[in-house]
Each structure stands twice: as structure tokens, then as C-alpha cells.
C-alpha positions as CSV (number, residue, x, y, z in Angstrom):
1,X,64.0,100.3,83.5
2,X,65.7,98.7,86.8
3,X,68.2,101.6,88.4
4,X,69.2,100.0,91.5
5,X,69.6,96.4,91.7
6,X,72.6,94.3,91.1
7,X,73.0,91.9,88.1
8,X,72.6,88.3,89.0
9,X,75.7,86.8,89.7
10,X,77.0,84.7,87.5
11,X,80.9,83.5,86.3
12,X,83.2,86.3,85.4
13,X,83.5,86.9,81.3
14,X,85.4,89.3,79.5
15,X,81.9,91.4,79.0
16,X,81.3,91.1,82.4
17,X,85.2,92.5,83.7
18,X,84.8,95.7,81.2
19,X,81.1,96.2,82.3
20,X,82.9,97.0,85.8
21,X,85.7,98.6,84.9
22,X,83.8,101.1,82.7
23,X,80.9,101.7,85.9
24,X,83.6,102.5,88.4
25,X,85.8,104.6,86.1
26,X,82.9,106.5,84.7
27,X,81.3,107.0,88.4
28,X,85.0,107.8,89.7
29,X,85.1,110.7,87.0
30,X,81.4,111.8,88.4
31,X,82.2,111.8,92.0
32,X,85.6,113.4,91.7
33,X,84.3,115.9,89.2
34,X,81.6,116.8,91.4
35,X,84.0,117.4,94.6
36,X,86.6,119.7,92.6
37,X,83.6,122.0,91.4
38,X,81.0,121.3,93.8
39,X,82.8,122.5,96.9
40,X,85.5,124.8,97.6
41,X,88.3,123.6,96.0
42,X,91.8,122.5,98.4
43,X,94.5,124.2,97.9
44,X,97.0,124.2,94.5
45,X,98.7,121.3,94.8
46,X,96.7,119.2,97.3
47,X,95.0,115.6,97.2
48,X,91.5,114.8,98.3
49,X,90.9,110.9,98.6
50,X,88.0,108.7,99.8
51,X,85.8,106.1,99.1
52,X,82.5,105.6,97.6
53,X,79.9,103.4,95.7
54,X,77.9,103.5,93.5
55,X,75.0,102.4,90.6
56,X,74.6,102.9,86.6
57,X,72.1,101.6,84.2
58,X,73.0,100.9,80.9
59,X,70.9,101.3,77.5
60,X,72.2,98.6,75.5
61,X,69.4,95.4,75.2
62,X,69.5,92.9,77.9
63,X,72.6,94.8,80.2
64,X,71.4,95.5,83.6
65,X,72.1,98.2,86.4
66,X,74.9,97.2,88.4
67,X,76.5,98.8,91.7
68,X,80.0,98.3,93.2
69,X,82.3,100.4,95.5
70,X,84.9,102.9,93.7
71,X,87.8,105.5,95.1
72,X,87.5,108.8,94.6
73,X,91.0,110.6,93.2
74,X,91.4,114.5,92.8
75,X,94.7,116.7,91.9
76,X,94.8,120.1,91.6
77,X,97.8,122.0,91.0
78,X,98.9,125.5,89.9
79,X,97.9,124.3,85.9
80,X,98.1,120.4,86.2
81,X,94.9,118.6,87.6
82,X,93.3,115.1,87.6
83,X,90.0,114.1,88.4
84,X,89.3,110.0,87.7
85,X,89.4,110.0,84.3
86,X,90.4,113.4,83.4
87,X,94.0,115.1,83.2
88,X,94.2,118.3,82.0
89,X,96.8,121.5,82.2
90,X,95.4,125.3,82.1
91,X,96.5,127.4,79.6
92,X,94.7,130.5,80.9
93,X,93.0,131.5,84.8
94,X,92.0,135.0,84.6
95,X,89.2,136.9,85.7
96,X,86.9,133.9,86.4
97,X,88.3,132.3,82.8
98,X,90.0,129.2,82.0
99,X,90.9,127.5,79.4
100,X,92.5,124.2,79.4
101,X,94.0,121.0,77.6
102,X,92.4,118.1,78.3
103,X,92.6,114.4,78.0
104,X,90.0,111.7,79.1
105,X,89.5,108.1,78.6
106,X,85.9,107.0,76.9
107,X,85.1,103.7,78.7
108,X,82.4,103.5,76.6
109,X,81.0,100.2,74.4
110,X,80.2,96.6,74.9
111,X,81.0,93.2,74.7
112,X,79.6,91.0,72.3
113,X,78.7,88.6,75.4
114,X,77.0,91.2,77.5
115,X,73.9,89.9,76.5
116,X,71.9,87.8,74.2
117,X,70.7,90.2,71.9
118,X,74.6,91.3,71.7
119,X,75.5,88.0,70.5
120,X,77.5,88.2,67.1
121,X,78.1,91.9,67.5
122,X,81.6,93.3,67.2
123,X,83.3,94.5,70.5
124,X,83.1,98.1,70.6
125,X,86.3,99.8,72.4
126,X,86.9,103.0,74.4
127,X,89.6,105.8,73.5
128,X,91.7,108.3,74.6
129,X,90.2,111.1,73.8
130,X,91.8,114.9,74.0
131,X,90.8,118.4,73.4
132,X,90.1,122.1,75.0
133,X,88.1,122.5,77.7
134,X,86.6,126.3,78.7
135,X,85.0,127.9,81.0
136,X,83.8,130.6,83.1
137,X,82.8,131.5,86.5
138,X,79.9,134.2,87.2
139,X,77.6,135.5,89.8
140,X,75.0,133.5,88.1
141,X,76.9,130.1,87.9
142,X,79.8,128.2,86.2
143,X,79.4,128.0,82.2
144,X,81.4,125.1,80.6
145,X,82.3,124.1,76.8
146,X,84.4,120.5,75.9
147,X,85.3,119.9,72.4
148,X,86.6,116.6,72.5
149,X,88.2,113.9,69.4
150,X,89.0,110.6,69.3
151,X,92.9,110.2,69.3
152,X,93.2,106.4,68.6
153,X,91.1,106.0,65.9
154,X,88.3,103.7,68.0
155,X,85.1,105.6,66.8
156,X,87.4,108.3,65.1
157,X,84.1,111.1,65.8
158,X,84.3,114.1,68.1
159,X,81.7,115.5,71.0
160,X,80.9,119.2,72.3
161,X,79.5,119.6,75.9
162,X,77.9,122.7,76.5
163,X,77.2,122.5,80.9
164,X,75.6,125.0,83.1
165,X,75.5,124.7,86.4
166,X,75.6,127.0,89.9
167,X,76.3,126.5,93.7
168,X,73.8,127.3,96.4
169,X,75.8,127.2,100.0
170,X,74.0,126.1,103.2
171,X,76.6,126.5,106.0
172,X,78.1,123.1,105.8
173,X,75.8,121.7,102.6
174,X,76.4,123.0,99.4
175,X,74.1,122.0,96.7
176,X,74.9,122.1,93.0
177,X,72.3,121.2,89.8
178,X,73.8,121.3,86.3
179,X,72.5,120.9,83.0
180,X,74.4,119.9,79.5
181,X,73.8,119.4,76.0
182,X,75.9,116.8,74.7
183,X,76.6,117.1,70.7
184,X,78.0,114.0,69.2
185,X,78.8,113.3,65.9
186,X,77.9,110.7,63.0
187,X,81.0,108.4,63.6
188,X,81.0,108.4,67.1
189,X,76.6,107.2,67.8
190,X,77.4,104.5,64.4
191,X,80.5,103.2,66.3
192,X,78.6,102.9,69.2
193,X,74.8,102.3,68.5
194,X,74.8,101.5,64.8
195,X,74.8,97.6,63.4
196,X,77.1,96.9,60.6
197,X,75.7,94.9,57.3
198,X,77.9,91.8,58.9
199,X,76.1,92.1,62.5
200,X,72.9,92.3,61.0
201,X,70.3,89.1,61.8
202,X,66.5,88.7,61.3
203,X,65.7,90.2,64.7
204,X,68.7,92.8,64.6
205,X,68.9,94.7,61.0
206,X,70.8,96.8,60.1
207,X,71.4,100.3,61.5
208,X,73.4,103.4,60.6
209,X,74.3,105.8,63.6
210,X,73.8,109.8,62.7
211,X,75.1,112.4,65.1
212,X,73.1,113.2,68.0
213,X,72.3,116.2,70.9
214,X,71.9,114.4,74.2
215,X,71.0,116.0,77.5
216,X,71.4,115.4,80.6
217,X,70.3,116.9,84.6
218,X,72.5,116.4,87.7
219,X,72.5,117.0,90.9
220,X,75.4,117.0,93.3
221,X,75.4,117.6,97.2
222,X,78.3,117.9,99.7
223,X,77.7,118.2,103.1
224,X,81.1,119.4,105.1
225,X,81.7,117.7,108.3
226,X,84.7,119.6,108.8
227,X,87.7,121.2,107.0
228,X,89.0,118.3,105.9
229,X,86.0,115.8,105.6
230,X,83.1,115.5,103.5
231,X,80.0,113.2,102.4
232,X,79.8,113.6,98.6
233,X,76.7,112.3,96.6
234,X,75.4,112.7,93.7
235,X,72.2,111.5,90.9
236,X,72.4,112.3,87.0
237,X,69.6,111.4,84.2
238,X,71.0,111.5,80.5
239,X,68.2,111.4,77.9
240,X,69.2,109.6,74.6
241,X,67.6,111.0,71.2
242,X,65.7,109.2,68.5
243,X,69.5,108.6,66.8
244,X,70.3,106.5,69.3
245,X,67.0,105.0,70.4
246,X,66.1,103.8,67.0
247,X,69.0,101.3,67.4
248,X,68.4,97.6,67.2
249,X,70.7,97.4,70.1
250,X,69.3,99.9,72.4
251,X,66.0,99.6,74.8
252,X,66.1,102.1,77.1
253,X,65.7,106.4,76.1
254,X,66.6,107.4,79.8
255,X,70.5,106.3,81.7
256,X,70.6,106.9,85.4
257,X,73.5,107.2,87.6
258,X,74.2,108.0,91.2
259,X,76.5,107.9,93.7
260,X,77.2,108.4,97.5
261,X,81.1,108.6,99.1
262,X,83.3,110.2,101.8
263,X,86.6,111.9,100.9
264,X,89.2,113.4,102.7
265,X,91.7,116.4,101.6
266,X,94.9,116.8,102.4
């Protein structure tokens, strides 16, 4: 599986534009998730901004790793706060609990002209999803839940993300692992991964999507040049299961991502 190199260059398609667009936004919601949890967070109703880059493979047959340069966004208010993709408002901050509303954008799917073995598939769209997000802060780490649905009837399926993860401070670097387990359900991997009885071809049959558990392992490091300055990088590893595997469509069981970036708080 190639992880680092660039696609070859070729003339801008429609495949090619959303390919982009989903790799920055989805590494934009990494990095600035990753800043508002990794490090201590600015103060209610501050800004942090920067710059960054950074590199995604994909599991879908024949689409390549690519890298590009993204910004790096993060609100955090009294209840109100954004991070990339994310916008959320807390109902409840007590005691090291939180519960929250959330709303998030799934720049997930493909282009039929992504790549040859895509060829006569339906586009597959992202959504607006929206939900609760909770969690809780211990001595031990950070403990996280996300129930998630579609709200524009794209892959109209839902997804749960169970996350652990904990802090280890080292004057000016913090480092930060995290785990999750990633339920998702039948509608959403068969919007995504499965091949309808109309896409279906001699070399691609058909294939129905069943809900899935995926997991994934991070690692996020911040190093703090100063009080308001900070180098911000971070490396993932999802695992796919059989479900999604078994696809037609899909080659590759393991999706890398990674980032490196500089932001500054106001």
C-alpha cells in the first residue's frame, strides 16, 4: 500500500477536485481535533489558526495516497465550538463531564472516475451528519462516545465511536495515543462499499454492505514553542473489517493518515 507519495499528475476531473476536498477537510478535522484535546486548551472564546500538510491513503481500488497543504481552524467558546469539520454546542460541563450536540460533514465516497475499476459506479456523496457527543475526563485519560445519523438521507445509516485516549506532558511536548472502535451500520458500509445489481460487471459482482466495527490507533504530538505557538503532528492507522474488505471495490484492509502543522492562538 503506497502511504506517502503523490498521485501522478494528471488534468483536473470532477473525481479528482472531491478527492482533494475530502483529504484536506478530513485531515483539517484531525489536526484541529488533535490541538483542542491534545494540548491545553485557549481560553473560552479564543481562535487558534495555522497551517499544515498533510497525506491520506485511500482503500478504494486503483485511488492512490495523495498529500497537499491544509489550514488548521479551532473555536472554543463558553458552549459553542468548531473544529474543521465539526460544530457542536455543550449541553452539560460538570465534574469532568460533557455532553454535547454535534454536527459534522462526512466527506466520504467517490467518484465514478477515480479510477478504472470505479468506472460505471454510481457517485457516492457525503452528508451532514448530527448527533450527541459525550465524554469524560479522568486521572486515567479522556473517554469519548459519538452517536452519529445521517441527516440528508445520502447513506441514511448511523455510526457510534467509542475513543480512549490520555495525555503524557513533557515540559513543552505533550504526547497523546488514542484508540477507537468505530460501529457502523448496514446502510451506511452498503452506501459506501457495496455494488448495486446495476454496477455489477464480470470483474465487479455484486456486493451487499453489512454493518461493520472498525478500529483505529493514533498518535498526536505537540511540542509548545511558546504560549502562543506550537508544532502540531499527528499519524492514525484505521483497520477495515471483512464487511468492508470483501468489497469488489476495495483493496486495501489498512488507511493511513498523518499530518505535520504550526498554529497559533489568539
Amino acid at each position: 500500500m503506497e502511504l506517502i507519495s503523490v498521485r501522478e499528475t494528471r488534468g483536473l476531473n470532477p473525481g479528482m477536485l472531491f478527492r482533494q476536498v475530502f483529504l484536506a477537510l478530513v485531515l483539517l478535522l484531525v489536526a484541529n481535533s488533535a490541538m483542542a484535546e491534545g494540548a491545553p486548551g485557549p481560553p473560552p472564546g479564543k481562535w487558534s489558526l495555522g497551517i499544515g500538510a498533510g497525506v491520506s491513503s485511500s482503500p478504494y481500488r486503483g485511488v492512490g495516497s495523495e498529500t497537499m497543504p491544509f489550514p488548521l481552524l479551532v473555536y472554543r467558546g463558553e458552549r459553542l465550538f468548531f473544529r474543521g469539520i465539526e460544530l457542536g454546542y455543550r449541553l452539560l460541563q460538570q465534574n469532568g463531564y460533557e455532553i454535547a450536540v454535534l454536527a459534522k460533514y462526512r466527506f466520504q465516497g467517490y467518484d465514478g472516475h477515480d479510477s478504472s475499476y470505479l468506472r460505471g459506479m454510481e457517485d457516492r456523496q457525503g452528508t451532514l451528519e448530527g448527533g450527541l457527543q459525550a465524554s469524560r475526563k479522568t486521572a486515567y485519560g479522556q473517554f469519548r462516545l459519538t452517536l452519529l445519523g445521517d441527516l440528508f438521507g445520502e447513506h441514511k445509516g448511523y455510526e457510534a465511536d467509542a475513543a480512549y485516549s490520555k495525555s503524557f506532558h513533557f515540559e513543552k511536548l505533550i504526547v497523546k495515543p488514542a484508540i477507537s472502535v468505530i460501529w457502523q451500520s448496514s446502510q451506511l458500509v452498503d452506501y459506501y462499499y457495496g455494488v448495486t445489481r446495476q454496477e455489477e460487471t464480470a470483474t465487479r459482482p455484486f456486493y451487499k454492505g453489512d454493518w461493520s466495527v472498525l478500529t483505529q490507533v493514533g498518535l498526536t504530538a505537540i511540542y509548545m514553542l511558546n504560549g502562543q505557538w506550537a508544532i502540531n503532528a499527528r499519524a492514525s492507522m484505521t483497520r477495515l473489517p471483512d464487511e468492508i474488505v470483501n468489497s469488489p471495490i476495495v483493496d486495501d484492509r489498512m488507511v493511513a493518515s498523518g499530518f505535520v502543522g504550526v498554529i497559533y492562538r489568539f
